[in-house]
N, C-alpha and C positions, 0 to 999 in steps of 0.2 A: 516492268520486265516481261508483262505479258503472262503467258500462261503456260503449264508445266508442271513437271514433278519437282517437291523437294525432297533434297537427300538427304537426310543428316546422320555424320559420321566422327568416328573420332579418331581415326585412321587418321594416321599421318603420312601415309604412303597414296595408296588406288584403291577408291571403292569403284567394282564393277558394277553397274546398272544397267539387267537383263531384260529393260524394256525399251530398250535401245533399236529401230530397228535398222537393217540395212540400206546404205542408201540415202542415206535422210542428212540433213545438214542440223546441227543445233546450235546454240547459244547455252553456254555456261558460263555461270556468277560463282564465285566463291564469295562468302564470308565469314569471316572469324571470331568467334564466341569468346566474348570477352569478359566471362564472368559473370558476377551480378548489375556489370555496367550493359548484359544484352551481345548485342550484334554488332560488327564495325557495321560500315555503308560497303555494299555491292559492288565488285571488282568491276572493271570494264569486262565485256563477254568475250569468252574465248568460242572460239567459231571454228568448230570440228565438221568434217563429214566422215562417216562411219563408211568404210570398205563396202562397195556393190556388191551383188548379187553377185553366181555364176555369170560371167560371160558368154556364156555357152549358147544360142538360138540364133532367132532371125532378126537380121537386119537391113535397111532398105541402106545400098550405098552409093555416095557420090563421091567420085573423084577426081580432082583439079591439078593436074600437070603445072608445074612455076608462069608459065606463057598461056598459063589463062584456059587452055583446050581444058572441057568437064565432059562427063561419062558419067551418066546414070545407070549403072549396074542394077538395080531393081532390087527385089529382097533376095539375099543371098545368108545362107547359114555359116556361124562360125562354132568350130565342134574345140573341146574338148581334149587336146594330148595327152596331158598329164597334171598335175598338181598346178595352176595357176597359168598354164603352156595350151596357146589355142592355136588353132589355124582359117585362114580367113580361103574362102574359092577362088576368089580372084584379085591380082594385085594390077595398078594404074591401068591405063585405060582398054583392056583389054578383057570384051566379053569373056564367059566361060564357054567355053569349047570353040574357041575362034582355030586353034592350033590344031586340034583333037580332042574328041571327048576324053581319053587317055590320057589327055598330059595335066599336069601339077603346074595349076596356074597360081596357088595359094602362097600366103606366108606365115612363117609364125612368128608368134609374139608372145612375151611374158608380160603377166600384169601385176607387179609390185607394190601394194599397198596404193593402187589405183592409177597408177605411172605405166604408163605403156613401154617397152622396149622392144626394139626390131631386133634380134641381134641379125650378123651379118651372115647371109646363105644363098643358096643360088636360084635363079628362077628357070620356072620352065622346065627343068628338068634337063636342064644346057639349050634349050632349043632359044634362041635371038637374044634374051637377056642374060646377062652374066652373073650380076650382084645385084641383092635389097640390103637393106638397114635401115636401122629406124634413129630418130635423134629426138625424138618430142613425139608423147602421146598421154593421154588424159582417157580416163573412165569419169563422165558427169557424175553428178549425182541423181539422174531419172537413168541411166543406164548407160546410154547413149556413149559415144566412143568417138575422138579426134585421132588420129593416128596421122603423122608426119614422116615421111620415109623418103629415103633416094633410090633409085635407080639407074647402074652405071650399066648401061646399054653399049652394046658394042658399037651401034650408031652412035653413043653419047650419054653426057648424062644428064638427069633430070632429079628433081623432086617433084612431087608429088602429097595431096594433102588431101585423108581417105575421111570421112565423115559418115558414121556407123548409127543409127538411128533406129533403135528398138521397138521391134515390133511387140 
């Protein structure tokens, strides 16, 4: 089974294990203390990854429009709204400050027990895009961020598939 802390408990509910760190993937065995017959045999592993870090810093981004067009945004910071709520600089293929340095090129996102949500809001601040939303995104377990979203353009719509890569 490799190597590891063992726990032993008699809880019959959740023991917490505060050397758990963030981020990390594990393998857990349970076995069941069978008296003076010892140990059953070790459960098949259950395969947890522990909630990331803040999201909050820099990341180098690439983004892939459905038809293939990619846009390397460079490292771009994603800041912190509120409890779990970030905002990203820039959304599909459009540098920062292509419109003005003044406009709100960004989106937000919720990260739910490491499930990305776009919910739905406007871009640009009304200027050429209308709607984002998200329908798929992931927090890896190195940090790292898949983020799947659409874009209903007044030209049309698109997806779009944003790849967040921690600096």
């Amino acid at each position: 089974m490799g190597t590891g802390r063992v726990l032993n408990t008699t809880d019959n509910f959740t023991t917490i294990d505060t050397y758990l760190e963030a981020g990390t993937t594990y393998d857990i065995y349970v076995k069941a203390y069978c008296g003076i017959d010892g140990f059953s045999a070790s459960s098949d592993p259950l395969v947890v990854t522990t909630a990331s870090q803040d999201l909050a810093g820099s990341y180098h981004v690439t983004v892939t429009r459905d038809d293939g067009f990619s846009y390397d945004h460079g490292i771009e910071t994603i800041v912190l709204v509120s409890p779990n709520y970030y905002k990203t600089e820039t959304t599909g293929l459009w540098p920062r400050g292509l419109f003005s340095p003044d406009t709100d090129q960004g989106f937000n996102f919720r990260n739910s027990c490491g499930e990305i949500e776009v919910p739905e809001q406007q871009l640009f601040q009304g200027a050429y895009a209308d709607l984002v939303f998200g329908y798929y995104g992931e927090v890896k377990p190195n940090g790292d961020l898949i983020i799947l979203y659409n874009i209903d353009l007044s030209s049309g719509y698109h997806e779009f598939y944003a790849e967040y890569v921690k600096q």
